[in-house]
C-alpha positions in Angstrom: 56.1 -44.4 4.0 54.2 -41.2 3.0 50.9 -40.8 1.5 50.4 -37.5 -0.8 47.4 -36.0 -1.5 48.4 -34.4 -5.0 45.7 -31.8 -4.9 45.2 -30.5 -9.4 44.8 -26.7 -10.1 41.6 -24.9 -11.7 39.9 -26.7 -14.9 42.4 -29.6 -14.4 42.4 -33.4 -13.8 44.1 -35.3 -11.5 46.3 -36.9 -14.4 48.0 -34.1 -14.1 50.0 -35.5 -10.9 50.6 -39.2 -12.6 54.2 -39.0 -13.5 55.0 -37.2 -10.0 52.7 -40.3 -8.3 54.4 -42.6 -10.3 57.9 -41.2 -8.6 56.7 -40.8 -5.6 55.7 -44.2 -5.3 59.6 -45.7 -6.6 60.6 -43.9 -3.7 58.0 -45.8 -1.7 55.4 -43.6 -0.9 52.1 -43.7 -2.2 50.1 -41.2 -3.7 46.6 -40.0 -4.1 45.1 -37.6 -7.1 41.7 -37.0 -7.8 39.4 -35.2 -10.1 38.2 -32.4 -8.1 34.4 -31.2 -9.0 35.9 -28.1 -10.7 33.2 -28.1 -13.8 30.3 -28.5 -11.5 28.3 -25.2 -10.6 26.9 -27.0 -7.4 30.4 -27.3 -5.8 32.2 -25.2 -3.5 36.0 -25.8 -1.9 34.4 -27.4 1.1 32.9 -29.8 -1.5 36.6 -30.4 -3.1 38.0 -30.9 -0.1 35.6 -34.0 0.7 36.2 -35.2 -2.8 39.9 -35.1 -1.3 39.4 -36.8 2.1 37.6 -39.5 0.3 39.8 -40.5 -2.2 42.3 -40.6 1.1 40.3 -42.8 2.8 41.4 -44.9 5.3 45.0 -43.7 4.5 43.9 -40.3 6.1 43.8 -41.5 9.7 47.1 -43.7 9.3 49.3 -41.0 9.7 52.6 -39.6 7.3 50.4 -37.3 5.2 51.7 -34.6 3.0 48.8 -31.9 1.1 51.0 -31.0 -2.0 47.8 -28.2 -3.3 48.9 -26.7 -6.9 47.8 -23.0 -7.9 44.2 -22.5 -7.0 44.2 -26.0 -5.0 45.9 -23.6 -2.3 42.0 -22.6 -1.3 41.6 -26.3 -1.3 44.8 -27.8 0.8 44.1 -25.9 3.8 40.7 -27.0 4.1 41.8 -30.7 4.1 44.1 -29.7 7.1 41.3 -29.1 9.0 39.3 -32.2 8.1 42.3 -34.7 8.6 45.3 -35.3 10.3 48.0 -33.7 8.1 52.0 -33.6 8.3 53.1 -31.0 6.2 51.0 -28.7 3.5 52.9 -27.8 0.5 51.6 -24.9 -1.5 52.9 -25.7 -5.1 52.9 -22.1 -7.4 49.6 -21.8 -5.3 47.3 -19.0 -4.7 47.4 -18.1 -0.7 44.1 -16.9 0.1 43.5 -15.1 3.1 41.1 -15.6 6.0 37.1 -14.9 4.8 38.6 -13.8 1.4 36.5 -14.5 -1.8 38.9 -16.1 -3.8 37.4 -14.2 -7.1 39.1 -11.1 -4.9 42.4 -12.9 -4.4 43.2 -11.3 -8.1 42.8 -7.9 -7.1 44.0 -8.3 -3.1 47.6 -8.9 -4.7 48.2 -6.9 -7.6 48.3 -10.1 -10.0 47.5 -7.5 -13.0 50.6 -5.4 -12.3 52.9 -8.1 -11.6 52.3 -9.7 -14.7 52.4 -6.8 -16.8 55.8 -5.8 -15.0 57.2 -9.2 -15.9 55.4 -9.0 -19.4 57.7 -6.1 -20.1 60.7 -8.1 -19.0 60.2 -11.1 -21.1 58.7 -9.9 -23.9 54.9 -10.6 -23.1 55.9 -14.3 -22.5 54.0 -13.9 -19.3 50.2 -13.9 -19.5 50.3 -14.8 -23.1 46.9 -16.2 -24.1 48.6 -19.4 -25.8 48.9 -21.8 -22.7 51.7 -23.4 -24.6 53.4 -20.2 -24.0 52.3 -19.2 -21.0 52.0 -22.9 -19.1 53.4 -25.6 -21.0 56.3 -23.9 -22.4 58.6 -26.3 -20.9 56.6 -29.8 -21.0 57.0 -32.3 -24.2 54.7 -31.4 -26.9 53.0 -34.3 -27.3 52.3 -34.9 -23.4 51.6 -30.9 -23.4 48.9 -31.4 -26.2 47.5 -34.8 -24.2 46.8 -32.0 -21.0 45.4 -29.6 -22.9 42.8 -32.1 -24.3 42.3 -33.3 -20.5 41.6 -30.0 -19.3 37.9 -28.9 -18.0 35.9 -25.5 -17.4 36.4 -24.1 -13.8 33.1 -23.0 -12.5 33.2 -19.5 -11.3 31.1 -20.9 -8.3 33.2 -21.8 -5.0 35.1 -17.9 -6.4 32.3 -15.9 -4.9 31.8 -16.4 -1.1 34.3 -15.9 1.3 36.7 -18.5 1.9 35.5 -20.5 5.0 38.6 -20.8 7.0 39.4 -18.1 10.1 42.1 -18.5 10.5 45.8 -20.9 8.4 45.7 -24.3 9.8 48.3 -24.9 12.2 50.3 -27.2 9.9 53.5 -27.1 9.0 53.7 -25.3 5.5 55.8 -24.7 2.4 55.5 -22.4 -0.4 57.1 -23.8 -3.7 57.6 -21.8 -6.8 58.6 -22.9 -10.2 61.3 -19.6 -11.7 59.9 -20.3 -15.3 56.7 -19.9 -14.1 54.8 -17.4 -16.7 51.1 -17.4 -15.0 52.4 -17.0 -11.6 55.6 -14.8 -11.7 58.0 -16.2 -8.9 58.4 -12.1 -7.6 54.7 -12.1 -6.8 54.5 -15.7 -4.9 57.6 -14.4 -3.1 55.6 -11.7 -1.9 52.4 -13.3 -1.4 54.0 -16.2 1.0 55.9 -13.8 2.8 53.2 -10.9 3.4 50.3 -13.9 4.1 52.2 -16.8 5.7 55.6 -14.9 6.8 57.2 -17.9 4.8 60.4 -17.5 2.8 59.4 -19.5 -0.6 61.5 -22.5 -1.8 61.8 -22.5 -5.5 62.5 -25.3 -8.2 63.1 -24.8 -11.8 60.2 -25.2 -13.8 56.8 -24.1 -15.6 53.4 -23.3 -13.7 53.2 -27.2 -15.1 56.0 -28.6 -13.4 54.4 -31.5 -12.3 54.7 -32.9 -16.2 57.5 -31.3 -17.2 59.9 -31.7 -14.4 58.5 -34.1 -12.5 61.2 -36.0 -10.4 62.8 -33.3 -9.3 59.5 -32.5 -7.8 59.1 -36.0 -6.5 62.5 -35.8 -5.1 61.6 -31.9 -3.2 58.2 -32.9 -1.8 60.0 -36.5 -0.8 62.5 -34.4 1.0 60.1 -32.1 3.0 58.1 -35.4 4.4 61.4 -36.7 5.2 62.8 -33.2 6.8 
């Protein structure tokens, strides 16, 4: 058996993760998702990565434990590497920050602007459209797409300005996963960013920026296979 720590993007809830937990756990693994502080000013990433290690528990130290961090979670994931013993991070559609980088920077550092307005032209401003329906949810059922939407939360701008605290990538075993639907992150740029900041080669699965609602056992069965591999 596994344990996954399903670590939730910016100004989201760990709901987001249940129907992925809820596969996870047919397959007989278990699964842990909590609310990160994200809509408190006083917190920083070290402060959502305790919130993580808590919620593991005594499941941290009992070894077979997977860090699945989605989108900005990737400034979170490593940092729970370094707190507990940890298998295998996987970096779902995840920003990659760099070593002492302020993640408010991360924008600019990769040419996020540019990428999305070269895959706006493609798709017809699909990408980047200010309608999250459009340009997160496309793919997930509308009525479970309006349910997250409701369950969303404010990101505080706080843990964006100082640099992130890490030196150096944990020496962990890591994956970069990116959904080809995705419309916030386009796959061409997380291509890039994992292979210029991690010299990885990044996996891909069908799917949204949401994936984890609207495809979510073929995402059970990919982050089942890496803790298996």
């Amino acid at each position: 058996m596994t344990t996954f720590a399903l670590i939730h993007g910016g100004g989201d809830v760990g709901w987001s993760w249940h129907l992925v937990a809820a596969e996870l756990q047919a397959r007989g693994h278990d699964a842990v998702a909590p609310d990160l502080p994200c809509d408190d000013d006083s917190s920083t990433f070290d402060d959502y990565a305790d919130t993580v290690v808590d919620a593991l528990g005594d499941r941290a130290g009992d070894g077979g434990l997977v860090v699945v961090a989605h989108s900005l979670g990737g400034f979170t994931g490593p940092l729970v590497c370094e707190r507990v013993p940890v298998d295998r991070l996987v970096l779902l559609a995840a920003m990659v920050p760099a070593p002492g980088e302020p993640p408010g920077d991360w924008w600019e550092n990769v040419g996020y602007g540019p990428a999305v307005q070269e895959q706006a032209a493609l798709d017809g401003g699909l990408t980047g459209n200010d309608d999250e329906l459009v340009s997160f949810l496309h793919d997930v059922p509308s009525e479970l797409a309006r349910e997250a939407l409701a369950r969303g939360r404010d990101q505080s701008g706080t843990p964006m300005t100082p640099p992130w605290p890490l030196a150096a990538w944990p020496d962990v075993p890591t994956h970069a996963l990116i959904c080809r639907d995705d419309r916030f992150f386009p796959p061409a740029l997380l291509r890039r960013v994992a292979r210029d900041r991690l010299g990885l080669v990044a996996d891909e699965i069908d799917g949204s920026h949401c994936v984890a609602l609207s495809r979510p056992r073929e995402l059970a069965e990919r982050l089942a296979a890496y803790a298996e591999a």
